[in-house]
C-alpha positions in Angstrom: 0.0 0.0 0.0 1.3 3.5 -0.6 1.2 6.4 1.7 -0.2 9.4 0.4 1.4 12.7 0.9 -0.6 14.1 3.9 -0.3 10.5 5.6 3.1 10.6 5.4 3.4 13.9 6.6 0.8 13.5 9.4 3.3 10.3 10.5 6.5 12.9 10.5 5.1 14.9 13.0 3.8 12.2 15.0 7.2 10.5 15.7 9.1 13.9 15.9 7.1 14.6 18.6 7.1 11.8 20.0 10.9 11.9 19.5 11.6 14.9 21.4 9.2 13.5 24.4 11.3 10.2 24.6 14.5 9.6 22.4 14.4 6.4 20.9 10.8 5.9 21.3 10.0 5.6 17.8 13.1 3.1 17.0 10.7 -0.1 17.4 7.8 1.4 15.5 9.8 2.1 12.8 11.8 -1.5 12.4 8.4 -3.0 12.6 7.7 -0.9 9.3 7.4 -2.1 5.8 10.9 -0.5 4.6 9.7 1.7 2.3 7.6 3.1 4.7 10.1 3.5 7.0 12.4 5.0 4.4 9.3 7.6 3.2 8.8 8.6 6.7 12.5 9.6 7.7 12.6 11.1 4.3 10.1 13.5 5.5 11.7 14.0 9.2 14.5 15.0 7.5 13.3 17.5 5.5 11.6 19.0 8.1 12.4 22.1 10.0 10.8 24.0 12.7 7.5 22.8 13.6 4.6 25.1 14.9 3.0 23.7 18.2 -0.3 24.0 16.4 0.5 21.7 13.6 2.0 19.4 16.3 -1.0 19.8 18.6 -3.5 19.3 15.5 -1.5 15.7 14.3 -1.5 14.1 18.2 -5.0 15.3 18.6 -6.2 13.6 15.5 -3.8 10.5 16.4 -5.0 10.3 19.9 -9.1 10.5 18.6 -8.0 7.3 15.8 -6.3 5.1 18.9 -8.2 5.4 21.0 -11.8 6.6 19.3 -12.8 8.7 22.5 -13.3 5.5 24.3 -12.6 5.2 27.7 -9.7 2.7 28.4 -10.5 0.6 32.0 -8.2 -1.8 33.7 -9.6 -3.5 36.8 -9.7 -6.7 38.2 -12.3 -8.2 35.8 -9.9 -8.2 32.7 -7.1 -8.8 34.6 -8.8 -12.4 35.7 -9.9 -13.0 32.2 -6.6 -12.7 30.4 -4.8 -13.8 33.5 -7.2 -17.3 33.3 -6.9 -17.4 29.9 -2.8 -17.2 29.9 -2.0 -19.0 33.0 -5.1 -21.0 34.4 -7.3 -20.1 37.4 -4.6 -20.7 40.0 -2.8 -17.9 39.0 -5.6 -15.4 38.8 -6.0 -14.4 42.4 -2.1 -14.0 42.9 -1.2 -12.0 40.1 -4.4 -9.7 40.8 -3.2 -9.6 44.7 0.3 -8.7 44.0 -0.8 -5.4 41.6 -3.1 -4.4 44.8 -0.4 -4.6 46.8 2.0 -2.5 44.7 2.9 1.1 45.8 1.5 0.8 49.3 4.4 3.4 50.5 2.0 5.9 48.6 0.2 6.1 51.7 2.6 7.0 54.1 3.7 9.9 51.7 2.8 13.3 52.4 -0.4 14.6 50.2 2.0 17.8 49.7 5.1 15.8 48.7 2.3 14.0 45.6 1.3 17.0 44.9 4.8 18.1 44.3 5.4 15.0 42.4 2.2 15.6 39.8 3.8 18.9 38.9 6.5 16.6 37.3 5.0 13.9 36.0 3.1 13.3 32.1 -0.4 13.2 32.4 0.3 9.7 31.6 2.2 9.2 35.1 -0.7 11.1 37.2 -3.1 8.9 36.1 -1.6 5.6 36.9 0.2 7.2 40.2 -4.1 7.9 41.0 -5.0 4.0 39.6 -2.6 3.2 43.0 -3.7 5.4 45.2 -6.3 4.7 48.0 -9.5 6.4 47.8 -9.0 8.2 50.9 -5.7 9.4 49.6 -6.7 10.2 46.4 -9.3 12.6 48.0 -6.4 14.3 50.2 -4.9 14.8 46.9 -7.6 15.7 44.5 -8.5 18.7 46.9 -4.9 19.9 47.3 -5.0 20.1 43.2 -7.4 22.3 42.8 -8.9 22.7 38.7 -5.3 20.7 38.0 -6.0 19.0 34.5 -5.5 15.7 35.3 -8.8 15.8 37.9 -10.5 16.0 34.7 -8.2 13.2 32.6 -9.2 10.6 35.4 -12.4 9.1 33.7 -10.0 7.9 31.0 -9.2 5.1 33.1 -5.5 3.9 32.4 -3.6 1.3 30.8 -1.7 -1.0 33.5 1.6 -1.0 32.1 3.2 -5.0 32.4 4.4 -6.4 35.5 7.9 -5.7 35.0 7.7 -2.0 34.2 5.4 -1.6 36.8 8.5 -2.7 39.1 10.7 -0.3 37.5 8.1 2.3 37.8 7.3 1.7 41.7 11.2 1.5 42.4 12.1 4.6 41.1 8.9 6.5 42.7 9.7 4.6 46.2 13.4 6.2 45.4 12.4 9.7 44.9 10.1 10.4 47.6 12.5 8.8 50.0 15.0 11.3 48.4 12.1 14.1 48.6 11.6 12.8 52.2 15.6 12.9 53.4 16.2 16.4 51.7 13.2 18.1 53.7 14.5 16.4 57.3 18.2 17.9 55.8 16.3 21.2 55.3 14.4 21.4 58.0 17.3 20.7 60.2 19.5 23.2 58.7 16.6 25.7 59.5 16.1 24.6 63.4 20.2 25.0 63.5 20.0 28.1 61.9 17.2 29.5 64.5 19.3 27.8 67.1 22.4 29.9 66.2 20.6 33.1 66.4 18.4 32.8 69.5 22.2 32.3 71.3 23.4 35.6 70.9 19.6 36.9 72.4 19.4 38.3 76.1 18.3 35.8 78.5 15.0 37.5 78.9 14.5 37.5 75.3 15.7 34.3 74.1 13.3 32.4 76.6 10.6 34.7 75.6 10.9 33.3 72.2 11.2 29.8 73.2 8.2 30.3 75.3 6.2 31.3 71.8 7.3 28.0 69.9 6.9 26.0 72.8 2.9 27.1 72.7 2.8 26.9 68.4 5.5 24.1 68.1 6.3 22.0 71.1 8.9 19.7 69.1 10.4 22.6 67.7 11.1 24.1 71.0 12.6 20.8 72.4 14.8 20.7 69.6 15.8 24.2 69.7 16.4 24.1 73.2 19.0 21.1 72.8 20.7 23.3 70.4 20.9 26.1 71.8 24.2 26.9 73.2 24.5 29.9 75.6 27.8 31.8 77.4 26.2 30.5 80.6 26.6 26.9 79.2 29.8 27.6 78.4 31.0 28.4 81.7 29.4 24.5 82.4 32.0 23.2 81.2 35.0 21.3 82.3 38.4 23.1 83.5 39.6 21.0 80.4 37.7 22.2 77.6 38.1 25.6 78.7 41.7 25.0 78.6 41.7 23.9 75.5 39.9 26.9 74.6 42.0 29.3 75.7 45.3 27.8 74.5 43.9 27.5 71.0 42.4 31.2 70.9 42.9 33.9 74.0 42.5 37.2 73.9 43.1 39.1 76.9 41.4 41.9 76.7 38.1 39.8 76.1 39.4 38.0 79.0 40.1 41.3 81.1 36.0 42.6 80.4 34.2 39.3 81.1 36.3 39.2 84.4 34.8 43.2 85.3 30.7 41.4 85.0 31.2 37.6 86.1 30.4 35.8 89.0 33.0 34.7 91.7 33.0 31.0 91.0 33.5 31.8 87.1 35.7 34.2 87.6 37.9 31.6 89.7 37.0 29.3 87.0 38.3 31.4 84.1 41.5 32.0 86.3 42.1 28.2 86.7 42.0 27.7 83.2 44.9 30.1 82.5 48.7 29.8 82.6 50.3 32.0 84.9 51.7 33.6 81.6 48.0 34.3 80.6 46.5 35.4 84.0 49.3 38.0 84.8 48.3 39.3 81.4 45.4 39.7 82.2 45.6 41.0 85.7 47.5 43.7 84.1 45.0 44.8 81.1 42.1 44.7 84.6 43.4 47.0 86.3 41.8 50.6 86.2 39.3 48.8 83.1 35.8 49.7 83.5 33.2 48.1 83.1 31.6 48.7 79.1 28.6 46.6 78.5 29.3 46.7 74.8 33.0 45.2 75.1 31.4 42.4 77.5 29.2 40.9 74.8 31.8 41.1 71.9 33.7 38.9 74.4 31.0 36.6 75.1 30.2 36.4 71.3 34.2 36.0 70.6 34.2 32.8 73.6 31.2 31.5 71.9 32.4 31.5 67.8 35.5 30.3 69.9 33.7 27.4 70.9 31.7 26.6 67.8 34.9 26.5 65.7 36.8 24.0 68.2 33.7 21.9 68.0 33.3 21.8 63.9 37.5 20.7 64.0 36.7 18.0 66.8 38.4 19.5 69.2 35.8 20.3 71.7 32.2 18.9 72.7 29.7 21.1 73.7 27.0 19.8 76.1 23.9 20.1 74.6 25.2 19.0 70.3 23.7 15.7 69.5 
């Protein structure tokens, strides 16, 4: 049979669309041609250049109306059993039609935001059969997160149950990204809490717990967690002699030093003293006397003991009390 010139034009623009969807796609259908056929066709492609999405558009539409003559396509059960009978015998049935209802069960413990996420991705192909798995109670949760989303209006088509071994393929790699979707939020979200964490430290007291107080009432995990993280000058002075030693071997400053001495406490004054060499202290004792006391130069050296800290802690050097 020859192909007229509008059917072989018509078929040019069918697999270079298909093409640019999904490279090799149209290798098979074309070695199953009749070689001149074949030859006509790519004849065509070749000759082609830019192609309006209209004229794309117009050939899929009027391919997709031949398939599938705007018939529904169903799956279910009830054809499953009758070719399943017919190709393997009645034993089989109830296995094979148990195993595909048991396929993509994570589905349910993912979040309805994380699908939703997903369908913004995926071919209207891929939402339909990602729905054909989903519980109904699920696929409510989703549905209403979607909105006027095409596909809520695609779903009466049904969908074509792709063979068992693609459909392993298929749940693997979906099992794979939200588990990857999954790990990158927790990342995130910890990166965020840290980052919170990091702020609220350099707070006053007052303040700090005022906030803490607010996320306890909105967010009492976050709060925990926050609270575990957060690491304080007053922690700092908690301690042992050793770390402190450390600290100040690796990075002391004695004027710092010489202002936190003017506002602290006895015992961590005698703490801070223990912790220096004699080299150090007389130093120190020295840059004290006749200092007065300047609130503004006290917290630079709190904030200089505490980035102190943080950076003996990131080189393994130091273990802060409250870092998990």
């Amino acid at each position: 049979m020859r192909l007229t010139t509008e059917q072989v034009q018509k078929a040019a623009v069918l697999f270079l669309s298909l093409e640019k969807i999904a490279p090799g796609v149209i290798e098979p259908i074309i070695s199953g041609m009749e070689s001149d056929h074949a030859k006509t066709i790519l004849g065509a492609m070749s000759e082609m250049n830019c192609l309006s999405p209209e004229r794309c558009q117009s050939v899929i539409k009027e391919f997709y109306a031949v398939a599938f003559d705007n018939e529904s396509i169903y799956g279910g059960s009830g054809v499953t059993a009758r070719i399943a009978t017919a190709v393997f015998g009645e034993d089989q049935t109830s296995a094979i039609i148990k195993n595909n209802k048991d396929r993509f069960r994570f589905l349910d413990n993912v979040s309805d935001e994380d699908i939703v996420q997903f369908l913004g991705t995926e071919t209207n192909q891929a939402k339909t059969l990602l729905f054909h798995f989903l519980s109904p109670k699920k696929a409510s949760q989703v549905l209403l997160l979607l909105g006027d989303d095409p596909v809520v209006f695609s779903l009466d088509k049904g969908v074509s149950v792709p063979s068992p071994d693609l459909l392993d393929e298929v749940e693997v790699a979906w099992a794979a990204y939200f588990d990857r979707l999954q790990q990158e939020r927790s990342s995130s979200d910890d990166a965020s809490v840290r980052k919170i964490a990091s702020m609220i430290e350099y707070l006053p007291k007052s303040r700090r717990e005022s906030l803490l107080k607010g996320y306890s009432q909105r967010s009492p995990e976050l709060a925990q967690r926050l609270r575990q993280l957060v690491f304080t000058f007053d922690d700092l002075m908690d301690l042992p002699d050793e770390t402190l030693r450390t600290m100040m071997s690796a990075s002391f400053d004695y004027r710092h030093v010489a202002h936190l001495r003017l506002q602290l406490q006895e015992d961590w004054v005698a703490k801070i003293n223990r912790c220096m060499t004699d080299k150090m202290l007389s130093r120190v004792d020295i840059e004290t006397s006749g200092l007065t006391f300047d609130q503004e130069r006290t917290d630079e050296a709190k904030r200089y003991f505490m980035e102190t800290a943080r950076k003996l802690e990131q080189e393994g050097r130091v273990t802060l009390r409250c870092q998990n």
